[in-house]
N, C-alpha and C positions, 0 to 999 in steps of 0.2 A: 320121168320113168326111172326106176331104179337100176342101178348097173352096179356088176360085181368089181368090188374092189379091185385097181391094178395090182399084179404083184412087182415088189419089191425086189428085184435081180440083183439088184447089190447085195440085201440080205439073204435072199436064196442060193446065192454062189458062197457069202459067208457062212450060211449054215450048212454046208456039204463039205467044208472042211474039218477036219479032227482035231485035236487038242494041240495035238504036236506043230500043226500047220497053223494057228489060229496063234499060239505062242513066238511062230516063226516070223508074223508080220510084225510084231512086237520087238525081237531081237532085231531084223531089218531095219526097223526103224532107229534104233539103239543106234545101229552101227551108220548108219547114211544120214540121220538127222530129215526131218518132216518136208525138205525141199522132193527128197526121192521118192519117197512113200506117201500114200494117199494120206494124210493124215487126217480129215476128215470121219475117216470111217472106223477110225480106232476105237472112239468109246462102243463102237457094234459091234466089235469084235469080242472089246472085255466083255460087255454083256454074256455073249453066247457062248464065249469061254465058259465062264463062272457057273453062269445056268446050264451047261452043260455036267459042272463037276457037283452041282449041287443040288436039288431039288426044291429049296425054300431056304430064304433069307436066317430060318430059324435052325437047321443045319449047319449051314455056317456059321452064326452066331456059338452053337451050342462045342463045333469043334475047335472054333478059335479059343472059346473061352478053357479048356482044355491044352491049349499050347499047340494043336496041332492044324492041319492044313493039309489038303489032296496032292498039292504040288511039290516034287521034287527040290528039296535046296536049291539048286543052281538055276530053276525056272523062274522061283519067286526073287532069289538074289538080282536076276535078269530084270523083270517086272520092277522091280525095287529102283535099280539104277534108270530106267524109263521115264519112272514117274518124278526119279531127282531131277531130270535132266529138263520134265516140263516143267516141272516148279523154278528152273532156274530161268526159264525161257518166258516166264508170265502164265504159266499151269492152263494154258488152254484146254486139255484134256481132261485134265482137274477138273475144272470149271463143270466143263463139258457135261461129265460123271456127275457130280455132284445135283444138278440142277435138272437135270434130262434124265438121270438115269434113274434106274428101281432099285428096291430095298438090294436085291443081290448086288447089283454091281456096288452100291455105297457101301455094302457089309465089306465084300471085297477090297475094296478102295482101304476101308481102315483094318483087315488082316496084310494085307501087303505093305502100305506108305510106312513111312520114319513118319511120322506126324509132326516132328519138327519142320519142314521139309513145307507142311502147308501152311507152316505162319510166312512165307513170303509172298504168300500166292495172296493178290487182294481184287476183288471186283463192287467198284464202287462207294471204295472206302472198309469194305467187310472183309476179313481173310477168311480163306477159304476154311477154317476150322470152326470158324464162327458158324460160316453157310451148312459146312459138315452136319452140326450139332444142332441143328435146326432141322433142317432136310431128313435127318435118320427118323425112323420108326420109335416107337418107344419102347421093343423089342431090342431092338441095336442100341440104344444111345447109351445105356449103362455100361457097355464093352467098352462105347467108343472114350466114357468119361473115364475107366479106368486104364486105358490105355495110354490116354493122353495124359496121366497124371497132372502133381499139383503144379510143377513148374509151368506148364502150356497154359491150362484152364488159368491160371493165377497171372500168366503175365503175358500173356496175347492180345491185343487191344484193338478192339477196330477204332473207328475215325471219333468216335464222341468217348474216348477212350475208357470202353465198355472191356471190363476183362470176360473173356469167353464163359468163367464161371457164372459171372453174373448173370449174362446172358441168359444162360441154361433157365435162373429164374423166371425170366418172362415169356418162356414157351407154352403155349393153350393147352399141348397134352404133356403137362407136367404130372411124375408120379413118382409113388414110393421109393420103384427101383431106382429112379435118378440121385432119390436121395441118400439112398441106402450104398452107392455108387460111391457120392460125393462122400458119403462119412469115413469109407474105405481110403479112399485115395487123402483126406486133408483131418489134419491132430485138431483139435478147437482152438490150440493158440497161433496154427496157421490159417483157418477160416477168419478169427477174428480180422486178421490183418489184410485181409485183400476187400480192397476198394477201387472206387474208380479211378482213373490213374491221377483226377486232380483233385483225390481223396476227401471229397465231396459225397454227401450221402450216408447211408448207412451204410455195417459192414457186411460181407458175407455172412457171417455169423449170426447177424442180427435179423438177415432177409432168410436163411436156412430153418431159424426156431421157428419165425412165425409162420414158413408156408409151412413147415412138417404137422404147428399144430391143428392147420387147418387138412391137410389132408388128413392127417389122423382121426379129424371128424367129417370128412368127405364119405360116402357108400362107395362101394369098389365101382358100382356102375357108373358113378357118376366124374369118375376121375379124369376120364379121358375128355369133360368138358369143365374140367378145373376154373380156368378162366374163362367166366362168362361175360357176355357184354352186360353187366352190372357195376355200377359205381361205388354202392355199397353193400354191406354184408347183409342178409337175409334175416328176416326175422322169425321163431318156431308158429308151430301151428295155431298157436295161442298170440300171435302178435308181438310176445315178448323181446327185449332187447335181449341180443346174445353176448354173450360173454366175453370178452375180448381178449383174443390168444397172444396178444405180446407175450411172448417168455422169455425169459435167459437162461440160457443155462452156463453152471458156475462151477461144476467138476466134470471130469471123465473126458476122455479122446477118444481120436477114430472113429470107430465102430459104436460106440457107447453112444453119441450123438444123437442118433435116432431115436435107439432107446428111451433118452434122457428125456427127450423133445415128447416123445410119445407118453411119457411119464409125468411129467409136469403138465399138459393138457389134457391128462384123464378126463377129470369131472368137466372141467369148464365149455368142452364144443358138443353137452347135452342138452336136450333141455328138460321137462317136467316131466314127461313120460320115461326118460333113458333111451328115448334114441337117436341117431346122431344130427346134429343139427348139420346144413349144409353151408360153407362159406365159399361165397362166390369172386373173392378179390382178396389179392395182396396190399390195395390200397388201403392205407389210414385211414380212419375218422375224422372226420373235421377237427379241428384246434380245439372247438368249444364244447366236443361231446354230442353235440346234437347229434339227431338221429332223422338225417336227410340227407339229400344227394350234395356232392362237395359242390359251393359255388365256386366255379372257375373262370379269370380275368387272360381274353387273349389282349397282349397289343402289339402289334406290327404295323408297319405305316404300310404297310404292301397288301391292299383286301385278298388275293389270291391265295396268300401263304395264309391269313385269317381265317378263309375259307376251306381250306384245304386241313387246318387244324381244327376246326370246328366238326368237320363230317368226321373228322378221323377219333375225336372224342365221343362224340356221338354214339360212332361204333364201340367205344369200350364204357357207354352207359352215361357219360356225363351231356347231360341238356341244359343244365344252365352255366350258359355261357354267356361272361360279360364280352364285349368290345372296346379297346382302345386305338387310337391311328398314331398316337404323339406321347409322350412322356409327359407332357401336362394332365393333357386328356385322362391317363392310369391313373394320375395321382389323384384327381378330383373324383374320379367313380372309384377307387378305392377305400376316400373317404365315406364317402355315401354307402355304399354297398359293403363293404370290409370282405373280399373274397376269399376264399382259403387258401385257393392256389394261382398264382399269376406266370402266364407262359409271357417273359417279358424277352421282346427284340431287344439287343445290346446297341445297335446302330438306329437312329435314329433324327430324323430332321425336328431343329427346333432347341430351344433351350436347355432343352433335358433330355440327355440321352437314355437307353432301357439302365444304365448304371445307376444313373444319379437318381432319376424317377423311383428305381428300385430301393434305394441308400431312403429316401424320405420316406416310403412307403413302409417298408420294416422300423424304424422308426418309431411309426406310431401304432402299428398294429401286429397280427402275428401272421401275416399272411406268408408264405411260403415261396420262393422264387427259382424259377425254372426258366432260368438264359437262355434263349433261341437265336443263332447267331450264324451269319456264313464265312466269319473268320476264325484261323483258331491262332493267329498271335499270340504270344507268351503275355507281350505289356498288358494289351485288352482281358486276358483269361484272368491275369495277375492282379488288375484293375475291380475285375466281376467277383475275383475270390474276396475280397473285403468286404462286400456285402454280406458274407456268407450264403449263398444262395441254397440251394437244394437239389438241383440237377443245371445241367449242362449239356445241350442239342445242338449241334451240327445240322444246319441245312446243304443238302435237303435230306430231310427224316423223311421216317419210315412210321408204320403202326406200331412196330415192334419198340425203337427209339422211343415212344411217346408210354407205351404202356411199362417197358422197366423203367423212364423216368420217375413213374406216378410210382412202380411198386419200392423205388427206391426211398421214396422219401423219410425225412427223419421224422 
């Protein structure tokens, strides 16, 4: 039998207060510290704050981007020192906000915070600017990128030491305004230079040209599914191979960037008719040109993390997937097979660990290496970097970990 929802007394006594009383559990809090005050029920409160002063996320988006705000200096100054004080304590509230709450309260969260403030804030290895920038609308994220300027986006790193820029690349509703954001806030010879922190990969710069020129040939409808579970790029209605949007660009800053990017991929994301073709992935082409799905080499002596990397490629298009358990095992089906990309474990029972197996393995062919490892040691990272590899993952990964691996590659 159906029965009517119970109501929620907490948020019915929350919502009978006014702005001034809703801001005064706030200040209590400030002053007594979360042993005195429910601290529980505070991300409800900012919610109903905020939706109280606002009517839609894109209101506030629209007054912040204008410098201004509903709240009185000394309220938001108030709110301001709150949220230092959780971020000093492990940003519970933070968290809380970020992950639970709605476009208002996140818009909120980034017109009030110091943004510096949430690069201390980490859950599960990710800081909470990271989660910020993920979690936002694609409405808000262009504020929050310009807000956060190049210092944060540039040198925030979560645990596979991902700088928050990069990040931004491997979000599914990636779009113009992100980038047109990013060209705002970073010169071309400071995008050049931000990489991962163990400078591995490609550069900002180098991942900013190629997706601009593929949105550039994206339909505006279709942007908001930029990255699709595809492995590779699409071919036009004629079956033809598409054009391959690698670009550089080699003059102009800032603001010109986009332009540039949009200028140099004119003709090439058309096909025979003039209209625009569709590209479904950041990922490269295979080594050899072909025009098939990347073969991809897992090995891990551990089947579970094999299998759990297997579903999770799967979901971003890739089906052929080799198997290894040992570092001999890689090396012998890499001869045979020659894979594109190898998701190689660094640790390893047996003669050959993912290092050494990998060292033989480039060697003789052009396969690509992508370190999977639950250490982040200096010697072993130090050890991995001579191979020259192509990414570097921290267990336990994410979808996200594994798809800006693959969009990072050289």
């Amino acid at each position: 039998m159906l029965r009517p929802p119970v109501p929620n007394t907490r948020i019915s006594r929350l919502e009978r207060c006014d702005s001034h009383e809703l801001l005064g559990i706030f200040e209590l809090c400030l002053k007594t510290g979360s042993r005195r005050t429910k601290y529980g029920r505070l991300p409800d409160v900012w919610g109903i704050l905020f939706s109280r002063l606002y009517m839609s996320p894109v209101e506030l988006v629209d007054e912040m981007q204008g410098g201004e705000h509903r709240l009185d200096g000394e309220s938001a100054r108030m709110l301001r020192e709150f949220i230092k004080a959780d971020c000093a304590g492990g940003g519970a509230f933070v968290l809380s906000v970020i992950k639970k709450g709605g476009m208002i309260d996140r818009s909120a969260l980034i017109m009030i915070v110091d943004l510096a403030d949430l690069a201390s804030v980490e859950h599960d290895g990710t800081t909470a600017i990271h989660l910020l920038m993920g979690a936002c609308d694609r409405r808000v994220r262009p504020v929050l990128i310009t807000r956060a300027g190049s210092g944060l986006l540039s040198g925030v790193y979560d645990r596979n030491g991902m700088p928050v820029l990069l990040s931004i690349f491997g979000l599914s509703d990636l779009c113009t305004s992100d980038l047109d954001a990013i060209a705002k806030v970073f010169p071309k010879d400071e995008l050049r230079k931000v990489m991962c922190r163990n400078r591995m990969g490609r550069s900002a710069l180098e991942v900013f040209t190629e997706v601009s020129a593929m949105l550039e040939g994206t339909s505006s409808q279709d942007r908001n599914t930029f990255f699709t579970a595809r492995a590779v790029r699409d071919a036009d209605m004629d079956g033809a191979r598409q054009v391959d949007p690698h670009v550089r660009i080699e003059g102009g800053t800032g603001p010109e960037l986009m332009a540039e990017a949009r200028k140099t991929s004119g003709t090439g994301n058309r096909n025979t008719t003039g209209t625009p073709v569709r590209h479904t992935s950041v990922i490269p082409s295979a080594p050899d040109g072909a025009d098939r799905m990347m073969k991809i080499m897992i090995v891990d002596d551990d089947q579970i993390i094999r299998d759990i990397l297997q579903v999770r490629l799967k979901i971003l298009g890739h089906d052929t997937c080799l198997m290894a358990e040992d570092g001999d095992e890689a090396v012998r089906l890499a001869r045979e097979t020659k894979p594109d990309i190898i998701f190689m474990d660094i640790s390893m029972p047996g003669k050959k660990d993912g290092i050494a197996a990998a060292r033989e393995i480039t060697s003789e062919m052009n396969s690509r290496i992508i370190f999977i490892t639950g250490h982040s040691d200096p010697e072993l990272i130090d050890r991995a970097k001579e191979v020259r590899p192509s990414g570097y993952i921290l267990k336990p990964f994410t979808e996200a970990d594994i798809r800006i691996a693959l969009a990072l590659l050289k």
